[in-house]
C-alpha positions in Angstrom: -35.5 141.6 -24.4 -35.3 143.8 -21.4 -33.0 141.9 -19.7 -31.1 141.6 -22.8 -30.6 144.9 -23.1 -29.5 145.9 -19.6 -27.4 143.4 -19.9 -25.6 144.9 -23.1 -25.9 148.3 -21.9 -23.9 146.9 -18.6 -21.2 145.2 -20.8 -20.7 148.4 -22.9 -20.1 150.1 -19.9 -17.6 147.5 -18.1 -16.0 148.0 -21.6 -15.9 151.4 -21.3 -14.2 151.9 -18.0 -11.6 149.3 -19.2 -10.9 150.6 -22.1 -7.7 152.2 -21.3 -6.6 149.2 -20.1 -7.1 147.2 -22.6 -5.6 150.0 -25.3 -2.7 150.1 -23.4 -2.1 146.1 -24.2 -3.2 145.5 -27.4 -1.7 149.1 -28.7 0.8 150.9 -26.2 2.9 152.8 -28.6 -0.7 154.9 -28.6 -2.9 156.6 -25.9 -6.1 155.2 -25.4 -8.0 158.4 -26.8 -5.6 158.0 -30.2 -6.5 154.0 -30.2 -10.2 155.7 -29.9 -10.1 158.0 -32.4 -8.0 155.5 -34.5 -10.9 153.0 -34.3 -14.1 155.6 -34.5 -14.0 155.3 -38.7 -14.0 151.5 -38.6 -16.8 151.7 -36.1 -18.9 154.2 -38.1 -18.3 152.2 -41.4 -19.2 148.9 -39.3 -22.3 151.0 -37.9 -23.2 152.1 -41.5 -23.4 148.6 -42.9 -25.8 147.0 -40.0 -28.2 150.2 -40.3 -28.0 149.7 -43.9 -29.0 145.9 -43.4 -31.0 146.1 -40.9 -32.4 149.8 -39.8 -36.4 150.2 -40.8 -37.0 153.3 -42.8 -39.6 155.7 -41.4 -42.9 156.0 -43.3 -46.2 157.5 -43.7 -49.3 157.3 -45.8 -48.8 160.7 -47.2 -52.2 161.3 -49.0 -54.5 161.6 -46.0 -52.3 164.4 -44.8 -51.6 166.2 -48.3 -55.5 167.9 -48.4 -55.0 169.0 -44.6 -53.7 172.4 -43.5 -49.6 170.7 -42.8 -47.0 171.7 -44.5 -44.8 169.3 -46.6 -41.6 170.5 -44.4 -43.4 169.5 -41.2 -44.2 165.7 -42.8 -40.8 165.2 -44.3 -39.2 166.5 -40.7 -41.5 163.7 -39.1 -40.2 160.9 -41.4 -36.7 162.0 -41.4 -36.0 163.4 -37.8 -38.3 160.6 -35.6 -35.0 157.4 -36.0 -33.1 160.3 -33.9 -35.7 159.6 -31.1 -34.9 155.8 -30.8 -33.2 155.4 -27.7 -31.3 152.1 -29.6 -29.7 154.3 -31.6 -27.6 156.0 -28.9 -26.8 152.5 -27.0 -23.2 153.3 -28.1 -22.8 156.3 -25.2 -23.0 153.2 -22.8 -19.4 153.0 -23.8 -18.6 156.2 -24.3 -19.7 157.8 -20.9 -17.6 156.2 -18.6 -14.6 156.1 -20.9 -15.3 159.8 -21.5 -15.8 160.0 -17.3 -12.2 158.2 -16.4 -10.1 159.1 -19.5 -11.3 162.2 -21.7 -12.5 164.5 -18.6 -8.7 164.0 -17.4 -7.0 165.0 -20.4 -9.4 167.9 -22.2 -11.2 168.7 -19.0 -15.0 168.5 -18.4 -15.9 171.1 -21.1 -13.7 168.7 -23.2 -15.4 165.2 -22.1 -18.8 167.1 -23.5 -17.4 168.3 -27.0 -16.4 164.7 -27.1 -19.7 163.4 -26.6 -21.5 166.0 -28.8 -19.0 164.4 -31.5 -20.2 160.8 -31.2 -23.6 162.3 -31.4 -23.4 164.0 -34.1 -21.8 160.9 -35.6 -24.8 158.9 -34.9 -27.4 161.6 -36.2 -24.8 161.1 -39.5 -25.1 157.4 -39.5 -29.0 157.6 -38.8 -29.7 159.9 -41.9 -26.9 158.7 -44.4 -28.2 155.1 -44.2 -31.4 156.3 -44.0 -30.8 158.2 -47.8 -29.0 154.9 -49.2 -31.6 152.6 -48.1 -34.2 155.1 -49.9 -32.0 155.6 -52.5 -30.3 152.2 -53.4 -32.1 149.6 -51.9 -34.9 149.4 -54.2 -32.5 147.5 -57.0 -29.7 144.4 -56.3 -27.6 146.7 -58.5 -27.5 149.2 -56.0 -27.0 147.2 -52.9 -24.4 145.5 -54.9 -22.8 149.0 -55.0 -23.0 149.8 -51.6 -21.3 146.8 -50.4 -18.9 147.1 -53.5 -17.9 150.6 -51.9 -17.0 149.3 -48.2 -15.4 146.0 -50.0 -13.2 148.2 -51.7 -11.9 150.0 -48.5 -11.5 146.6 -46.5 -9.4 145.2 -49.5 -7.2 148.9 -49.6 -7.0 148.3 -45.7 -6.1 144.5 -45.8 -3.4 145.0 -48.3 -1.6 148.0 -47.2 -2.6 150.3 -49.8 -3.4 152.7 -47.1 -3.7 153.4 -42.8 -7.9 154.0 -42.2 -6.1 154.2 -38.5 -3.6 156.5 -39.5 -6.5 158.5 -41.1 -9.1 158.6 -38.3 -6.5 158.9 -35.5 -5.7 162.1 -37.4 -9.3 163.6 -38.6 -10.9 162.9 -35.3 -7.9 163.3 -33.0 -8.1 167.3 -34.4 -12.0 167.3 -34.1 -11.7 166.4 -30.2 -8.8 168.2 -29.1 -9.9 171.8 -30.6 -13.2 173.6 -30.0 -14.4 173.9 -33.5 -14.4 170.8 -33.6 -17.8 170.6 -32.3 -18.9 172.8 -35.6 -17.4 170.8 -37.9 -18.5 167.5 -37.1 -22.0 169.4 -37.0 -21.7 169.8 -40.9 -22.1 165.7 -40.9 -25.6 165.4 -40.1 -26.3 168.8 -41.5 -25.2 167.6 -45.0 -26.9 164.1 -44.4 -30.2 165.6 -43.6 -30.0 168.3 -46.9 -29.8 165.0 -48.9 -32.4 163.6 -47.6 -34.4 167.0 -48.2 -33.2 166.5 -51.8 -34.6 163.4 -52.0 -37.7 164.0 -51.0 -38.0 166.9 -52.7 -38.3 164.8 -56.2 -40.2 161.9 -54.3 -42.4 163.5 -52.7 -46.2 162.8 -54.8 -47.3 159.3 -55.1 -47.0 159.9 -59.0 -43.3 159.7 -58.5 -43.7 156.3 -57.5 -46.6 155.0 -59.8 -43.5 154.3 -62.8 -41.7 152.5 -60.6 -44.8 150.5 -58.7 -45.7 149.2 -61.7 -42.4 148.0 -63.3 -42.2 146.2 -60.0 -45.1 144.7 -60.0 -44.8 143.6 -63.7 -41.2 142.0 -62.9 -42.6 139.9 -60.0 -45.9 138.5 -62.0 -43.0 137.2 -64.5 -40.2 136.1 -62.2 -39.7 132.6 -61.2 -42.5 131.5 -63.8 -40.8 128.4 -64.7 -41.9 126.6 -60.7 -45.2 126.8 -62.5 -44.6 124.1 -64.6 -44.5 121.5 -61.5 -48.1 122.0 -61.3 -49.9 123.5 -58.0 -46.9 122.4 -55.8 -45.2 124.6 -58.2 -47.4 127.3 -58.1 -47.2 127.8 -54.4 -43.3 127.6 -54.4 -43.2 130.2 -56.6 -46.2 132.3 -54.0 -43.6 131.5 -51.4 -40.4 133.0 -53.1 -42.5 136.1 -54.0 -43.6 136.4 -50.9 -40.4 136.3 -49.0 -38.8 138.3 -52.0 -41.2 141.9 -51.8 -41.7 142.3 -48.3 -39.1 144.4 -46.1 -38.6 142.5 -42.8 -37.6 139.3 -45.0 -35.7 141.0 -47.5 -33.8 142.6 -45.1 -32.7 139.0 -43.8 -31.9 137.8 -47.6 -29.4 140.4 -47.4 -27.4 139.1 -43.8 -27.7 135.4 -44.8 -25.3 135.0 -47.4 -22.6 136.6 -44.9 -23.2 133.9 -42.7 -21.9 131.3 -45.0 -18.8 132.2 -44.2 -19.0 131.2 -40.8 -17.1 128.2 -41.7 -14.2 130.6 -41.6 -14.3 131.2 -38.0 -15.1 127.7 -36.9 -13.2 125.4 -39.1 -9.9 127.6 -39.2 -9.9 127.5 -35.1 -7.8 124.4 -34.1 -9.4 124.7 -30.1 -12.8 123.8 -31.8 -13.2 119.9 -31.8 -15.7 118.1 -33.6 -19.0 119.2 -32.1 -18.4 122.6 -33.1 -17.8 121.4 -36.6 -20.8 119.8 -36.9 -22.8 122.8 -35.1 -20.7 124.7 -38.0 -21.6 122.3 -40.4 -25.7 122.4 -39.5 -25.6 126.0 -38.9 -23.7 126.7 -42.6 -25.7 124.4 -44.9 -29.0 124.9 -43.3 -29.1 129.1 -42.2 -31.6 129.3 -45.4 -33.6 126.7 -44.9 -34.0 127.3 -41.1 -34.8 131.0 -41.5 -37.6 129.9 -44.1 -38.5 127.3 -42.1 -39.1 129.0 -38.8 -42.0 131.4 -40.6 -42.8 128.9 -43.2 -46.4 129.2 -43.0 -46.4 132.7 -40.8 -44.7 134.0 -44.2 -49.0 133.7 -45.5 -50.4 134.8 -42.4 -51.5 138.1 -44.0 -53.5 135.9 -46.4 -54.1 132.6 -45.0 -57.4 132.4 -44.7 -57.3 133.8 -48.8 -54.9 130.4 -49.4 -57.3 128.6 -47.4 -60.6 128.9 -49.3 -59.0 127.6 -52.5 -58.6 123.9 -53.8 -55.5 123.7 -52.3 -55.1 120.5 -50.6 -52.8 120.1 -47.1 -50.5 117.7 -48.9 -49.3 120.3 -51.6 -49.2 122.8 -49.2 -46.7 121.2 -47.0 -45.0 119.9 -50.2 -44.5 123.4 -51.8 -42.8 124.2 -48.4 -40.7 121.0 -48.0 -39.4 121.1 -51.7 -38.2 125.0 -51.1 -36.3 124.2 -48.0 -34.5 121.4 -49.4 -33.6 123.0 -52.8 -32.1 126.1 -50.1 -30.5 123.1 -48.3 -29.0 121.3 -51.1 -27.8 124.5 -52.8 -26.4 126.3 -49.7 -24.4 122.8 -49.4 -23.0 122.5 -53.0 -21.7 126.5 -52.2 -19.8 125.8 -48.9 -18.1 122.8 -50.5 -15.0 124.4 -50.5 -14.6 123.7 -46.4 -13.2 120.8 -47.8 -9.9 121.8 -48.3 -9.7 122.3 -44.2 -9.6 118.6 -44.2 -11.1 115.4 -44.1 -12.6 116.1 -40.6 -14.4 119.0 -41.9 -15.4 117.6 -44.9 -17.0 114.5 -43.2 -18.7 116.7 -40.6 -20.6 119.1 -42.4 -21.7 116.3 -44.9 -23.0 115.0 -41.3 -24.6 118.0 -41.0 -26.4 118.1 -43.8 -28.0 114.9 -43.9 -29.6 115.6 -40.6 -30.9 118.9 -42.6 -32.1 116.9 -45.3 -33.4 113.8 -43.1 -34.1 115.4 -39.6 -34.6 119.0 -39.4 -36.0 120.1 -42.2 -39.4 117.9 -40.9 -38.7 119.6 -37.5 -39.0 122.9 -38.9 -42.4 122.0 -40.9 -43.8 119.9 -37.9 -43.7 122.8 -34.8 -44.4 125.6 -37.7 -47.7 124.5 -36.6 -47.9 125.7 -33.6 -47.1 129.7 -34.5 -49.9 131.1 -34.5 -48.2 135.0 -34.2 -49.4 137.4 -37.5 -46.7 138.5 -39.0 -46.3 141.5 -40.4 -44.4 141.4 -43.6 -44.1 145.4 -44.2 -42.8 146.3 -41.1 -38.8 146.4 -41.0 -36.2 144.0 -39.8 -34.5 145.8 -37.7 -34.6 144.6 -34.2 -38.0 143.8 -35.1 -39.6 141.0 -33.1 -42.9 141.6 -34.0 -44.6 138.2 -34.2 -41.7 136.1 -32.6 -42.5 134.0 -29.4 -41.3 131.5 -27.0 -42.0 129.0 -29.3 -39.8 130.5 -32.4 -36.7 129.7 -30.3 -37.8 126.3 -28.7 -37.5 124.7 -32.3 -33.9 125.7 -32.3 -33.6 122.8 -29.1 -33.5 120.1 -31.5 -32.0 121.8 -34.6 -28.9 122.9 -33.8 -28.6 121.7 -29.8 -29.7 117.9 -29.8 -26.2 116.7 -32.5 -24.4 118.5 -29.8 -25.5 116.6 -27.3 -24.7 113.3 -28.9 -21.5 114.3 -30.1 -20.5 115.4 -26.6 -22.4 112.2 -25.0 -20.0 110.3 -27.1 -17.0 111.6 -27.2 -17.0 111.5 -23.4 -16.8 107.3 -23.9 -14.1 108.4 -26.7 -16.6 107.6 -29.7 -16.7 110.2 -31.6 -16.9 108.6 -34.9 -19.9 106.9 -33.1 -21.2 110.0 -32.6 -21.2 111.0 -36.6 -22.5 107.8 -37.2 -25.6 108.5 -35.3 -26.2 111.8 -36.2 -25.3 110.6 -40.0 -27.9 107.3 -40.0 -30.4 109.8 -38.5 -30.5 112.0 -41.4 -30.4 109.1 -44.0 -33.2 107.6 -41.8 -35.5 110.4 -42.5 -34.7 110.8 -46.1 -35.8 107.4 -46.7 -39.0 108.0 -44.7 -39.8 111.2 -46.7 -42.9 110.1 -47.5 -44.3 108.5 -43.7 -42.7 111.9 -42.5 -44.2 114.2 -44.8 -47.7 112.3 -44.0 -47.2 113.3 -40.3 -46.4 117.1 -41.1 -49.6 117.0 -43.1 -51.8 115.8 -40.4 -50.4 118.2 -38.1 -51.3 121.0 -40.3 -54.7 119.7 -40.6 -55.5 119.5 -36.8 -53.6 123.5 -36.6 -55.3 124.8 -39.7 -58.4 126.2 -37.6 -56.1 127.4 -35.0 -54.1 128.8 -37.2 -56.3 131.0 -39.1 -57.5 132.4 -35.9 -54.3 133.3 -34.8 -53.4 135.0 -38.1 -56.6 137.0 -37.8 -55.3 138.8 -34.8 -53.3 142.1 -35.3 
């Protein structure tokens, strides 16, 4: 992860020393601090919509610290003002700094090239603290995520058809902000105002007894949700413990939310005519699978917490890998039956991602349940999703080998013998292959489990 991230800090700054250059190709009517400021309101937007998704909100167990002598200003400071500290939050001035260096400096001067980075500061601080508020604020209900998203739908679709410039607009706003020295005050007044509504919203949810109302309409809405899985018996019983589970803990919630968003991948693939067939079907696995591999990566991690709680009842090996099988293939089916409308691209893309998903269905769906097996990382459910790899390891990207790399391989194996149908004909009888061993399959799964369980539980035992 290290390397990752020098290696993304290093390509923001390439980026950011180019960037003239490349403003002055794709826009040269403009300077490349107007294409800047033209661009900073569809990068804060952009910005606001991934913390939304994916930034963890601060907390504390408030109680312990209410009968000491620390004042309620100095614990809602701690929660509020401690994202500001992340140094990931400020990975963006790897692009601003040397663009700021090369180009700004130049133009405004050196006191200049330091208002301007104040700005983009002061614009993260702002996008810290206002998603921090929505999250608090909105995330609790679909309704208000709904709204959220509603709100920056309805300024891509006023964008997209013309109704109004968001360029014309920011190259304006923040081409003033920049160029004069109050500047610098006013875009000070962003955060200011963010944090004040945070205040305000702590101020009224502040005492656990704010909460109590709302805990226990929560927990009264998930004992009754999904009650009908009961009726398939025990199998039943621990789908719907499975649904529940994934549904009221943060760090998977906060993936619910991304997923559906990469449904539409098929857009980018499928609509690209330099992509030949093995991209479709990567597309193809990718798209009617993304549910069931996300569920099936931390299929039985998603119980680690309580594992050894599962354990101890008469639950038998056989329903428990059964519970799990039956929930990824009603995700598969269903996230299949969605993206039928790739059709229309054609029959190429039609056949492909049906391809696709019968190596899902018959292949990699007992892939998924097989080397589940061998996580034995806790995993925390209540810590938050973003960029949060607590209880990932080696072996949570291995399984990804033969998932989404192995039809790949065959497809390019045999379209370098110019056999590509060949190549969907394997991948296809592979799938249907393992649907019809369901049964032999599921059998293996099971005594895998067995032979892990013990491991297992003394994994999940370690924090």
């Amino acid at each position: 992860m290290a390397f990752f991230g020098l290696y993304l800090i290093g390509i923001l700054m390439l980026i950011g020393a180019m960037f003239p250059t490349i403003a002055a190709e794709v826009l040269p009517q403009y300077s490349a601090i107007e294409v800047f400021s033209g661009s900073l309101l569809y990068m804060v937007l952009f910005s606001l919509v991934m913390r939304y998704l994916m930034q963890s909100l601060g907390t504390i167990n408030i109680q312990p610290y209410q009968i000491l002598p620390i004042k309620r200003s100095v614990i809602v400071n701690y929660i509020l003002l401690k994202p500001l500290l992340s140094p990931a939050s400020y990975v963006a001035l790897a692009f601003v700094l040397p663009f700021v260096v090369r180009t700004v400096s130049r133009e405004y001067g050196v006191g200049g090239g330091f208002q301007f980075i104040a700005i983009v500061v002061f614009l993260i601080w702002f996008n810290v603290l206002i998603a921090s508020y929505l999250k608090r604020r909105f995330s609790a209900t679909l309704w208000g995520t709904l709204g959220i998203f509603g709100c920056f739908a309805a300024i891509a679709a006023l964008e997209y058809f013309g109704l109004f410039s968001s360029f014309a607009i920011s190259k304006t706003i923040f081409g003033f902000l920049f160029a004069n020295p109050v500047g610098v005050a006013i875009a000070f007044l962003l955060p200011l105002s963010a944090y004040f509504l945070n205040l305000s919203f702590f101020q009224k949810n502040f005492y656990p007894e704010s909460f109590d109302k709302k805990i226990a309409e929560k927990q009264a809405e998930y004992s009754s949700q999904f009650s009908f899985m009961e009726r398939f018996g025990r199998i039943g019983e621990l789908m719907r413990l499975h649904v529940v589970t994934f549904l009221r803990n943060k760090r998977m919630k906060a993936n619910l939310y991304v997923l559906p968003i990469l449904l539409l991948y098929g857009l980018v693939f499928y609509n690209n005519p330099n992509y030949g067939l093995g991209m479709f079907i990567f597309a193809g696995i990718f798209i009617t699978g993304i549910f069931m591999i996300v569920l099936g990566q931390w299929a039985i991690s998603l119980n680690s917490t309580h594992f050894d709680a599962i354990m101890s009842r008469k639950i038998t090996a056989r329903e428990y890998i059964v519970s799990y099988y039956a929930l990824m293939l009603f995700l598969c089916i269903a996230s299949f039956i969605i993206t039928t409308p790739y059709f229309l691209y054609g029959s190429t893309v039609a056949i492909a991602q049906t391809v696709a998903f019968l190596y899902n269905v018959g292949v990699n769906i007992f892939i998924l349940l097989y080397f589940n097996t061998f996580n034995d990382s806790r995993l925390e459910l209540n810590t938050g999703g973003a960029f949060n790899f607590q209880g990932v390891s080696a072996k949570s990207f291995f399984v990804m080998i033969p998932v989404l790399i192995v039809p790949m391989i065959i497809i390019g194996i045999t379209s370098a013998f110019g056999a590509q149908n060949v190549g969907l004909w394997i991948i296809g009888s592979m799938g249907v292959l393992g649907i019809i061993l369901t049964k032999p399959l599921l059998a293996l799964c099971e005594k895998q489990f067995l032979r892990k369980k013990y491991y297992l539980c003394e994994g999940f035992r370690k924090k």
